[in-house]
C-alpha positions in Angstrom: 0.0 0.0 0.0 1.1 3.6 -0.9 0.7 5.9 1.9 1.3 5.2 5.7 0.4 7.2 8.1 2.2 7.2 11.2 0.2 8.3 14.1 -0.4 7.0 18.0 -3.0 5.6 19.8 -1.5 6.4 22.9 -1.3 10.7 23.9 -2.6 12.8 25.9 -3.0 15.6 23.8 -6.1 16.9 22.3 -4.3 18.5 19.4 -2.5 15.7 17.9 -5.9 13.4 18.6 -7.8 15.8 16.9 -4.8 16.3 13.8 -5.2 12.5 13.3 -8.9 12.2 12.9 -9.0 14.9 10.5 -6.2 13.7 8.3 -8.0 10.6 8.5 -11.3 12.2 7.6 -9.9 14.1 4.4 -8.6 10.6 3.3 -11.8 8.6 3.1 -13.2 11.8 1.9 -10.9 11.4 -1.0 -11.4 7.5 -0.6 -7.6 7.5 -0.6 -6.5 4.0 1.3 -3.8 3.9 3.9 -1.6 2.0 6.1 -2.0 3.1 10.0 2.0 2.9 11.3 1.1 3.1 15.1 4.3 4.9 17.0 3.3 4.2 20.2 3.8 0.1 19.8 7.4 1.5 20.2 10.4 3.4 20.7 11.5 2.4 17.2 9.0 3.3 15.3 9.2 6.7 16.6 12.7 7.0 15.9 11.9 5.7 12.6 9.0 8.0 11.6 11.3 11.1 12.8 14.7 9.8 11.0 11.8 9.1 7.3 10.7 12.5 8.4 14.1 14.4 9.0 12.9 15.6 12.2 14.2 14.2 15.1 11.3 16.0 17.8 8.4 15.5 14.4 5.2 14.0 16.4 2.3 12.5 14.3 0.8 12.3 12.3 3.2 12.2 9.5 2.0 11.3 6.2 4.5 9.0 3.7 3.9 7.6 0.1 5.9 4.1 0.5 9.5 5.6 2.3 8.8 9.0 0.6 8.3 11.9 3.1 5.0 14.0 2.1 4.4 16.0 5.1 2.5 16.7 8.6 -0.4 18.1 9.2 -0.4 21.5 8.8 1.2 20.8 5.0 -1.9 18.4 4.6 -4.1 21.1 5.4 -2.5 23.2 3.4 -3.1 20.8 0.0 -6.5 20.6 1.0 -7.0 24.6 1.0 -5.2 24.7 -2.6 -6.6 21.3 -3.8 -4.1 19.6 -4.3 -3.9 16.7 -2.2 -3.3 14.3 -5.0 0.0 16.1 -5.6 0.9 16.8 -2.3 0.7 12.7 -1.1 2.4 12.7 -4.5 -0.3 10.2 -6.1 -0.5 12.6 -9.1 
């Protein structure tokens, strides 16, 4: 599968739950499929998502097309505002 989203199941804060669900919602929107890479089965997947990412403090969710970085949230929301989500996930 094409694009993995790592994210946590696990945190206490309200922004980064509420970051996932909507990156989640704008993908079935878009009826876009994904892979759920849960960080918090881990310390290595953590370090993994942020060495993919090049940020060693990035927290999730971080969006990937196979081992290719595409962004975080905010970058997500920014496709969505210029429609360009397609490009941005690079599926275009």
């Amino acid at each position: 599968m094409g694009i993995k989203i790592y994210y946590t199941t696990v945190t206490a804060s309200r922004e980064i739950k509420s970051q996932q669900a909507e990156v989640l919602r704008i993908l079935e929107s878009k009826s876009i499929q994904y892979e759920l890479i849960d960080i918090s089965l881990g310390g290595e997947i953590r370090d993994e998502m942020r060495a993919k990412s090049g940020n060693p403090k990035a927290t999730p969710p971080q969006l990937f097309n196979e081992d290719q970085y595409c962004g975080d949230y905010e970058m997500l929301s920014e496709a969505v505002e210029e429609d360009a989500v397609d490009q941005f996930l690079k599926l275009a």
